[in-house]
Phi, psi and omega in degrees: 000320162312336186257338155282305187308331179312295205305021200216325175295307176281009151284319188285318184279357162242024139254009155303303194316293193312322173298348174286328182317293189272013145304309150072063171085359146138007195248038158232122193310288199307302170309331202274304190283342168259008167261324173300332192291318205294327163301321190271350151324291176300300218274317180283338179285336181279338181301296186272005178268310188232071171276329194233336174251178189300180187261341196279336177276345182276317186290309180315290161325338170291302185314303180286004173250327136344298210269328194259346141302322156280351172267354201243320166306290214303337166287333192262301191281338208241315171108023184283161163314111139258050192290159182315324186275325204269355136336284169316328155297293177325306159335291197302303171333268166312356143311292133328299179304324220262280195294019168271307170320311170308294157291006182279158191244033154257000000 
């Protein structure tokens, strides 16, 4: 069950990211007020994953389901670059979450 609850944190934690995007520095309510829910979501969720999982592995895995969510919104929704390395990279990322999951003994 941490790990579903991780993957639900780092879902929260990429709609903070993308939500700073529509704040547009904090001076818009709404975009403002779901982007603060949304930090405090992530952060408690991530909080209660890791009672039962390691701490270097929950947060690598929070960041990194973040990082690869917000670079992939950020191509659909934004117009950033999806050039082949930065892809690729996005990969490698995802590659670390998986083998972080993997060797973990939770």
């Amino acid at each position: 069950m941490s790990w579903v609850i991780l993957l639900v944190a780092g879902l929260c934690e990429i709609g903070w990211a993308v939500g700073l995007k529509y704040t547009h520095g904090f001076t818009r309510l709404w975009p403002t007020v779901g982007t603060i829910a949304a930090m405090a979501v992530s952060i408690s969720l991530l909080g209660v994953a890791m009672r039962e999982l390691p701490v270097g592995t929950a947060y690598a895995v929070w960041t990194g389901i973040g990082a690869i969510g917000t670079a992939i919104l950020g191509i659909f929704l934004f117009g950033d670059s999806a050039s082949a390395a930065r892809l690729a990279c996005l990969v490698m990322v995802g590659g670390g979450i998986i083998g972080l999951k993997l060797v973990s003994s939770t």
